[in-house]
C-alpha positions in Angstrom: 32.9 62.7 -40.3 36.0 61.1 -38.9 33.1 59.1 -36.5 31.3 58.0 -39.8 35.0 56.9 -41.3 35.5 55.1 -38.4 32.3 53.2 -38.3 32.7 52.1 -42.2 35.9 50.5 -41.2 33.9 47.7 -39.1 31.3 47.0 -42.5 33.6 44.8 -44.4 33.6 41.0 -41.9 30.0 42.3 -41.3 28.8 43.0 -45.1 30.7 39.2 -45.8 28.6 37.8 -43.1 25.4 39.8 -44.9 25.7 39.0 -47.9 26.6 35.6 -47.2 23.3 35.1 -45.3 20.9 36.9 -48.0 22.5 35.3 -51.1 21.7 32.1 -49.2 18.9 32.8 -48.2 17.7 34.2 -51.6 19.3 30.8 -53.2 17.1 28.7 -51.3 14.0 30.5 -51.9 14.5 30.5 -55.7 15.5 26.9 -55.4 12.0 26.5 -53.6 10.0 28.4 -55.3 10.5 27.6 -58.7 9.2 24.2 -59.1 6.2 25.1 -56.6 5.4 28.0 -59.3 5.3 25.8 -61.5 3.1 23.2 -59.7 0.6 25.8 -58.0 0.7 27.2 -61.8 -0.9 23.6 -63.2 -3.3 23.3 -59.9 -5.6 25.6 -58.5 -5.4 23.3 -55.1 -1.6 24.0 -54.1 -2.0 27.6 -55.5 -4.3 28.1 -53.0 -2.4 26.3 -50.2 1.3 27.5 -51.5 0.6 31.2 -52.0 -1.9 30.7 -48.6 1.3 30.1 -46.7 3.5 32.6 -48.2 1.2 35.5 -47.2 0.7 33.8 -44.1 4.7 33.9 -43.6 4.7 37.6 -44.1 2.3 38.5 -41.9 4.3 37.4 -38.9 7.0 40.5 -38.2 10.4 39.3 -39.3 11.8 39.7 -35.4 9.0 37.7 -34.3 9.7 34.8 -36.9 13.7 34.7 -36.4 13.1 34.0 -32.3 10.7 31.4 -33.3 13.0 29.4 -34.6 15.2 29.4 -31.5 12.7 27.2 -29.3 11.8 25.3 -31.7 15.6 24.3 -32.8 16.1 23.5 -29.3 13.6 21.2 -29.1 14.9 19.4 -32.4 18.2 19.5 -31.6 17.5 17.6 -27.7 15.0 15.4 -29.7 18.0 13.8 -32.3 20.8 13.9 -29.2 22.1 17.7 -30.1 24.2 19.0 -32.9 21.6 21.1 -35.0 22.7 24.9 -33.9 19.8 26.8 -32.6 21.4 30.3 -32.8 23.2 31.8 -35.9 23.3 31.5 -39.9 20.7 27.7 -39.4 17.9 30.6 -37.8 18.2 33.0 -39.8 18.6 31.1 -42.9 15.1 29.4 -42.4 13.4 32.8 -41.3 15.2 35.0 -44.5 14.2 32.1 -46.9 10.4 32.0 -46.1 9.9 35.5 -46.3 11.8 35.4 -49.7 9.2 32.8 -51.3 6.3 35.0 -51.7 7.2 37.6 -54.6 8.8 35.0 -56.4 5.9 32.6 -56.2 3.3 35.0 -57.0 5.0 36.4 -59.5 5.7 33.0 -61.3 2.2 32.0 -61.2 0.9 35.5 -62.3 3.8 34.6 -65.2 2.4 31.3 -66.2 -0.9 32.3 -66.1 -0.6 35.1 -68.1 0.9 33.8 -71.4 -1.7 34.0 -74.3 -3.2 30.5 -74.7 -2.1 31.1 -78.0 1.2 30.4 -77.4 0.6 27.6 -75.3 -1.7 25.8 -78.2 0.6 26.6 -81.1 3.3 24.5 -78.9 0.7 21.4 -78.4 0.5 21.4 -82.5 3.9 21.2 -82.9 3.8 17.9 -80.7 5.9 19.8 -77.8 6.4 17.3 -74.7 5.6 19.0 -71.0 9.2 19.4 -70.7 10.2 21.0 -74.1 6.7 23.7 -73.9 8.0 24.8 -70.4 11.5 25.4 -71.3 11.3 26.7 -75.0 7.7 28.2 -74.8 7.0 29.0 -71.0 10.2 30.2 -69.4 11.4 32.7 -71.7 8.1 34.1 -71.9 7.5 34.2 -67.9 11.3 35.2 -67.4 10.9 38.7 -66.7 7.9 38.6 -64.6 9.5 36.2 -62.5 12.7 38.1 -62.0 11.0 41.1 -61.4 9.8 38.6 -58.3 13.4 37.2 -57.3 14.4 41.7 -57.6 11.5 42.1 -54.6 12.7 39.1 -52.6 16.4 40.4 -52.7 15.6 43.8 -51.6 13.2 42.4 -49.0 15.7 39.8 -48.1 18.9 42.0 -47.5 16.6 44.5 -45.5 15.4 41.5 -42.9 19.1 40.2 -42.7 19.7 42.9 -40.5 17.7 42.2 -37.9 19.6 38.4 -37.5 22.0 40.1 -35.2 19.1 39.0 -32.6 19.9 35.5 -32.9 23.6 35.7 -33.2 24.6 35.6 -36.6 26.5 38.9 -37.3 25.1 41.4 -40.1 25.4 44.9 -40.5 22.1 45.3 -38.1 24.9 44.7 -35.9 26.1 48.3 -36.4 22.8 49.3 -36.3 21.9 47.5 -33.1 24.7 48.8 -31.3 24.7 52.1 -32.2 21.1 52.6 -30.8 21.9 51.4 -27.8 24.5 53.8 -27.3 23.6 56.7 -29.4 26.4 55.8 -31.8 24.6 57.9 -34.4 27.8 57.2 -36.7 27.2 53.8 -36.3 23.8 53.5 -37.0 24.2 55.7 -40.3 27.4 53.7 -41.3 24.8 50.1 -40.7 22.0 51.5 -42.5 24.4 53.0 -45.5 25.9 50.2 -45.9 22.9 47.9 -45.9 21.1 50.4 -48.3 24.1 50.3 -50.8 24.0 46.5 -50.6 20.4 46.8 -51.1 20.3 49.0 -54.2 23.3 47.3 -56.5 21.9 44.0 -55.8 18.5 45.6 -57.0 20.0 47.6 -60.2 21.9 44.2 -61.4 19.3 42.0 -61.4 17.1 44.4 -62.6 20.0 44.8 -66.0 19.3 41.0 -65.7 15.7 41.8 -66.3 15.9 44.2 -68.9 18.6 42.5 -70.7 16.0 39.2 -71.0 13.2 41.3 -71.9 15.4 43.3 -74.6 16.4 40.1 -75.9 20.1 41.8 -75.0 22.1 38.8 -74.3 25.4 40.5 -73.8 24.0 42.7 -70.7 22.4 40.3 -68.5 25.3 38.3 -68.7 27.7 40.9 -68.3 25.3 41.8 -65.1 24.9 37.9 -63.7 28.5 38.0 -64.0 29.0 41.0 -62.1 26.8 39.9 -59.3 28.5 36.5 -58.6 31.8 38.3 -58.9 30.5 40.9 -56.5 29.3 38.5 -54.1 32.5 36.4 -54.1 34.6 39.5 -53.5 32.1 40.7 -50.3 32.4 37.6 -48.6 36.4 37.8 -49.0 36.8 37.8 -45.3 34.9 34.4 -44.6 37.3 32.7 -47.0 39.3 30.1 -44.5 42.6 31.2 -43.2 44.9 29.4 -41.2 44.8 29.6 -37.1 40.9 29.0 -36.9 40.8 27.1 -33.8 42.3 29.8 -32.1 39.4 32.5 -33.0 37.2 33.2 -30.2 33.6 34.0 -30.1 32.8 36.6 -27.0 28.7 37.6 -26.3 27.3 40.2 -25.4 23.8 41.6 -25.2 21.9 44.6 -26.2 22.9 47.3 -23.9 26.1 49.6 -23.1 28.0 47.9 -20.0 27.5 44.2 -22.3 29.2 46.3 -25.0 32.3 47.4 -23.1 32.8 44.5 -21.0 32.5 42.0 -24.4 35.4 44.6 -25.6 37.0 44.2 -22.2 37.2 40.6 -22.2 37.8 40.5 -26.3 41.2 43.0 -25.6 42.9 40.2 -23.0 42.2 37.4 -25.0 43.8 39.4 -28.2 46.8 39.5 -25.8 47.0 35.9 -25.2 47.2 35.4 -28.9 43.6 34.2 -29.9 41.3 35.7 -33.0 38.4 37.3 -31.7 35.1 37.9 -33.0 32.0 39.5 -31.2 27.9 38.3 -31.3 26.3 41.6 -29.7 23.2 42.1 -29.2 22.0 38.3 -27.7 18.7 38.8 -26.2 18.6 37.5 -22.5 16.7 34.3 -23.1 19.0 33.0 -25.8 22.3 34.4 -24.4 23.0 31.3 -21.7 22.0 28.9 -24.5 24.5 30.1 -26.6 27.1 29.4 -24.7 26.1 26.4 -23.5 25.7 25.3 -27.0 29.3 26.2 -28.0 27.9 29.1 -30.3 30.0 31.7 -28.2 32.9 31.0 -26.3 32.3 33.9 -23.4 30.1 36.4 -21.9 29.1 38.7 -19.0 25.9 37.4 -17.1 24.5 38.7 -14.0 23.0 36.2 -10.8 19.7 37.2 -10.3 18.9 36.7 -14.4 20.3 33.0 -14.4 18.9 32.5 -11.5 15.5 33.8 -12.2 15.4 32.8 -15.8 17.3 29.7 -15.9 17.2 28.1 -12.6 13.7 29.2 -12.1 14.4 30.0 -8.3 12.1 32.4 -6.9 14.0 33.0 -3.4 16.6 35.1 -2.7 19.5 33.8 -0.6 22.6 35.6 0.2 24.9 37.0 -3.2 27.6 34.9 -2.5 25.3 31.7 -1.7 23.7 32.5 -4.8 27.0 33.0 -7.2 28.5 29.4 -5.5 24.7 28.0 -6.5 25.0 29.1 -10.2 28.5 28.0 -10.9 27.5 24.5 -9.2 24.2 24.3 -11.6 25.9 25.2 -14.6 28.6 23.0 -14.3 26.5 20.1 -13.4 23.6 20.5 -16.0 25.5 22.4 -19.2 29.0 21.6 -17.9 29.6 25.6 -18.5 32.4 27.2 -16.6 31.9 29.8 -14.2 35.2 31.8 -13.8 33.6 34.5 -11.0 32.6 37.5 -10.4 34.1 40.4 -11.6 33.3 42.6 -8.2 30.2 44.8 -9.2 26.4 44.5 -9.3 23.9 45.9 -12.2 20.9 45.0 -10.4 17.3 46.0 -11.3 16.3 49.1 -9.5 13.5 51.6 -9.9 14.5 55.1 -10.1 12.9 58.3 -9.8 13.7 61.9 -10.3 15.8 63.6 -6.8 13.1 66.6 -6.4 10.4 64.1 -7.5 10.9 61.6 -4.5 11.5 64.5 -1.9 7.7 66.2 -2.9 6.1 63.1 -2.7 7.7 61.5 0.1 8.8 58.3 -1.6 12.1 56.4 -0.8 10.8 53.0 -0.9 8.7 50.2 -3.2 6.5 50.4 0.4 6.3 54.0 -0.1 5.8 53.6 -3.9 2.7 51.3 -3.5 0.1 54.1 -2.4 1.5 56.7 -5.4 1.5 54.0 -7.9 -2.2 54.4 -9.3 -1.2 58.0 -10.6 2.1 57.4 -12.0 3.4 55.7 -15.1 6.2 53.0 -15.1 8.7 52.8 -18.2 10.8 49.8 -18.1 13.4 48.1 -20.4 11.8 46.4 -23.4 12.0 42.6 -21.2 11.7 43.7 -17.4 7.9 43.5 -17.4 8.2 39.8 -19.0 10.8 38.7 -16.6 9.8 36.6 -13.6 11.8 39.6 -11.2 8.7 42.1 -12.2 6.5 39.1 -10.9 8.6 39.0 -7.4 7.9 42.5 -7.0 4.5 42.5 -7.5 4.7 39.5 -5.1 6.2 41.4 -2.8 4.8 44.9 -3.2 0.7 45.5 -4.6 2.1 47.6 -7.1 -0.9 49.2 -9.5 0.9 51.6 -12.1 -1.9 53.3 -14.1 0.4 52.6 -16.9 3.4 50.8 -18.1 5.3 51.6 -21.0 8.3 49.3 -22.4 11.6 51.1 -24.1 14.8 50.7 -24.9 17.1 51.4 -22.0 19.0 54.3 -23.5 15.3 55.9 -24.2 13.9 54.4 -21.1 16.0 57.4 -19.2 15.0 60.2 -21.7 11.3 59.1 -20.6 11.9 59.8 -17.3 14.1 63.3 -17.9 11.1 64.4 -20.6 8.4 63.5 -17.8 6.9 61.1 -20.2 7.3 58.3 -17.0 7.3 58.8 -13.5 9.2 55.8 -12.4 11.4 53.9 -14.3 13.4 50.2 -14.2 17.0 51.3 -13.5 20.1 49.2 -13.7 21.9 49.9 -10.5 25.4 50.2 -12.3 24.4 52.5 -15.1 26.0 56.1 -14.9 23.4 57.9 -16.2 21.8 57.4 -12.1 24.4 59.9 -10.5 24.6 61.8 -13.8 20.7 62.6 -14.5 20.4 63.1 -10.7 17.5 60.2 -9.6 17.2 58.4 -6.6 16.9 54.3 -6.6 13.9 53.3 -4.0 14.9 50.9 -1.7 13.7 47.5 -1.7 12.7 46.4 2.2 11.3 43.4 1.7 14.1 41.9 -0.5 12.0 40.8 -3.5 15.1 41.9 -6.1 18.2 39.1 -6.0 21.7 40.1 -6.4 22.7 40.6 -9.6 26.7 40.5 -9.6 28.2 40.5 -13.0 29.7 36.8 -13.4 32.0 35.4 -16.6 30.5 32.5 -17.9 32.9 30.5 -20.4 31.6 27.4 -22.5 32.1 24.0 -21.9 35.1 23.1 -24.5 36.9 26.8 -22.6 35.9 25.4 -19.3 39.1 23.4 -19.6 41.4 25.4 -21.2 43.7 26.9 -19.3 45.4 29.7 -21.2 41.9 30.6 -22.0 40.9 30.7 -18.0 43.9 32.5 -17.3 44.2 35.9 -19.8 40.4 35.9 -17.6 40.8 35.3 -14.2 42.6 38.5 -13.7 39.2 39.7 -13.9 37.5 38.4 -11.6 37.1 40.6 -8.4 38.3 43.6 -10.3 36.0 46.0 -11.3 34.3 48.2 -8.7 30.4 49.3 -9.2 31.8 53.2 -9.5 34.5 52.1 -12.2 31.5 50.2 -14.3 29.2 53.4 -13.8 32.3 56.1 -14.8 32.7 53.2 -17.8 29.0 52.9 -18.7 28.4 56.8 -18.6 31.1 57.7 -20.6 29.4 55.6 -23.6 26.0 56.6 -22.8 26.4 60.6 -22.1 24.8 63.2 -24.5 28.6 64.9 -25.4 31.6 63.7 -26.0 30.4 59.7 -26.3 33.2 57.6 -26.5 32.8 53.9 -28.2 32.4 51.1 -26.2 36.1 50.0 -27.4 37.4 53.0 -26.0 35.8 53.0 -22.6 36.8 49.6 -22.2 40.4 50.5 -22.4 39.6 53.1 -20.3 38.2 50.7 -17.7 41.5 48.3 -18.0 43.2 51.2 -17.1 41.2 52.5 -14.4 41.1 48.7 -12.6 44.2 48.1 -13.2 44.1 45.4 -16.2 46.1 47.1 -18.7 49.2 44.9 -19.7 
């Protein structure tokens, strides 16, 4: 319980954030939605093409449509010289809006076209303009129905916002997000809680609003419009501006236990040095560099072989050090971001099998993996088999798994202890290697780069030097058996710490506790 208590205590900048983004997102939809009701209402040709598109919008899964809009902000931004953010509220925004249209634009055309003609040709008698029928004759009639509509979209809408945390723009699926990855359980239940609360007042208030229309009770959907602008200015109490902004720090991380604890590690220094911090978990690896290099965090924990795989689009591998002197030369030169070092481990990708597993069938290599490969089934992380590294092994090695099967990484391991997979993509770092007893193959032919852990700042930090130095104590720091003693104490079945705790842990074992 005192977990769960704990957990609530990080909803309230998060539930500002959330409500922030689905009242906005709910604003715009009406906004849109209304006066294309009314037009698809009056002709059968838009109808057709309006509510066309809306079902077509909800047909894509809401993940799917907020990384959409990442490329294709990118591309906008370079083609009017930068400036339109392509990771954050502007993403999530667009996404949340166009999956609000639909119930409101159905439901104000089924509204419209369900008034008794009647109605409509007692207006004409009366000499009624176009504007006077629709708002004396037509929208109290089709009020209900159509807020019955905007009562869908808000539920749908506050449900989706969760799943923003993907692109940056903190929510309560932050919570939620985090606490699968490290089996937070009371972090997960204090996210979904707290979203489902959101989820249910917004729903009962407008649905007084609805009843009090329909009742011709003036009074109550007042009193409840009231309450819900009142409630949604007191939520988003923590966004209202307060002095000492430009001293508030954004640090990244992304969606796995060591980002966690070294985001909190790097987040605890800078508190020291006097700056505000705030925290975007969760950054999938293909938007993380971008947003840093786009200003939208300030910091993060990277590893070699992905920016050099990913970004660079370098298929050797040369020597760690070469490669880390490579990367900060790059990324200084093409996205002026700052590469302050390396903080003295690697988490590279390995594959792991069980101890007693490799011993009965002989296998202590990718060579000696190749021939047992067409009976045995892979699990990897829910990217590695996209990622241009599971090409280079394949390059390297005729590997023919009979199948593959993606997971999270926390339940990538539990696939391999339940037997589910044979052979799984390990991070070299993680603690749950020594702890579950599995052996990493080697790699002979070298088709794996280095992966040290490097601390990427942004271009307006790559200057600042109080910045650079509550951070360069880092660098060098942290040996790979610290990381894994840090990482399994987050990720082990009993007695889980949070990732706040083993990071303080961690500046204490290394020796960067002030």
């Amino acid at each position: 319980m005192s977990a769960f208590l704990d957990a609530l205590g990080r909803v309230p900048p998060l539930l500002a954030n959330h409500v922030l983004l689905s009242a906005a997102a709910l604003l715009l939809g009406i906004a849109i939605s209304l006066p294309l009701g009314i037009w698809s209402a009056r002709n059968a040709t838009v109808a057709r093409v309006s509510l066309g598109f809306a079902s077509l919008v909800q047909t894509i899964p809401s993940l799917a449509l907020l990384a959409l809009f990442y490329p294709l902000l990118l591309s906008l931004s370079a083609l009017v010289g930068g400036g339109i953010p392509a990771l954050g509220f502007l993403p999530s925004l667009i996404a949340l809006t166009l999956y609000a249209l639909l119930p409101i634009l159905r439901n104000a055309v089924a509204g419209l076209h369900g008034i008794d003609p009647a109605m409509i040709q007692a207006a004409d008698a009366v000499g009624m303009t176009p504007a006077q029928k629709l708002r004396l004759v037509e929208a109290p009639l089709v009020a209900p129905v159509l807020i019955a509509g905007i009562r869908t979209a808000a539920v749908w809408t506050i449900g989706a916002a969760t799943l923003s945390t993907t692109v940056g723009q903190p929510s309560l699926g932050d919570m939620i997000f985090a606490g699968l990855q490290t089996q937070n359980w009371a972090l997960v239940l204090a996210g979904c809680v707290s979203a489902a609360a959101l989820a249910l007042a917004v729903d009962a208030l407008i649905g007084a609003i609805e009843y009090g229309i329909r009742a011709r009770r003036r009074w109550l959907w007042i009193a409840s419009a009231v309450v819900l602008v009142l409630g949604t200015a007191a939520a988003t109490a923590p966004l209202w501006p307060k002095g000492g902004a430009d001293r508030t720090v954004v640090v990244g991380a992304k969606n796995f236990s060591e980002q966690y604890i070294l985001a909190r590690l790097i987040g605890d220094r800078l508190e020291q040095a006097g700056y505000t911090v705030e925290y975007r978990d969760g950054l999938g690896s293909a938007v993380v560099f971008g947003a840093l290099s786009g200003g939208d965090i300030d910091v993060y924990v990277d590893y070699a072989g992905t920016i050099w795989a990913n970004e660079m689009r370098r298929n050797d591998v040369p020597e760690r050090p070469a490669m880390v002197a490579a990367i900060a030369d790059w990324a200084r030169r093409e996205h002026h971001v700052g590469l302050v070092g390396s903080l003295g481990f690697e988490n590279a990708y390995a594959f792991a099998m069980k101890g007693d597993a490799t011993k009965s069938k002989r296998i202590a290599s990718l060579d000696d993996l190749v021939k047992a490969a067409p009976g045995m089934t892979l699990g990897s992380d829910l990217e590695f088999l996209e990622r241009p590294e599971w090409a280079a092994v394949k390059r390297a090695y005729p590997l023919r798994f009979a199948k593959t099967t993606p997971y999270s990484p926390t339940f990538m391991y539990r696939a391999l202890e339940s037997g589910n997979v044979d052979v799984i993509s390990a991070f070299s770092s993680d603690g749950r290697i020594a702890a579950d007893g599995l052996t990493v193959l080697t790699d002979p032919r070298r088709a794996i780069p280095g992966y040290d852990a490097i601390l990427m700042v942004a271009p307006k930090r790559a200057g600042d030097a109080k910045f650079l130095a509550a951070l360069k104590p880092m660098v060098g720091r942290i040996p790979v058996e610290a990381m894994r003693a840090a990482n399994y104490r987050v990720d082990r079945d009993t007695d889980k710490e949070t990732p706040e705790a083993a990071a303080k842990w961690l500046a204490a074992k290394v020796g960067l506790q002030e």
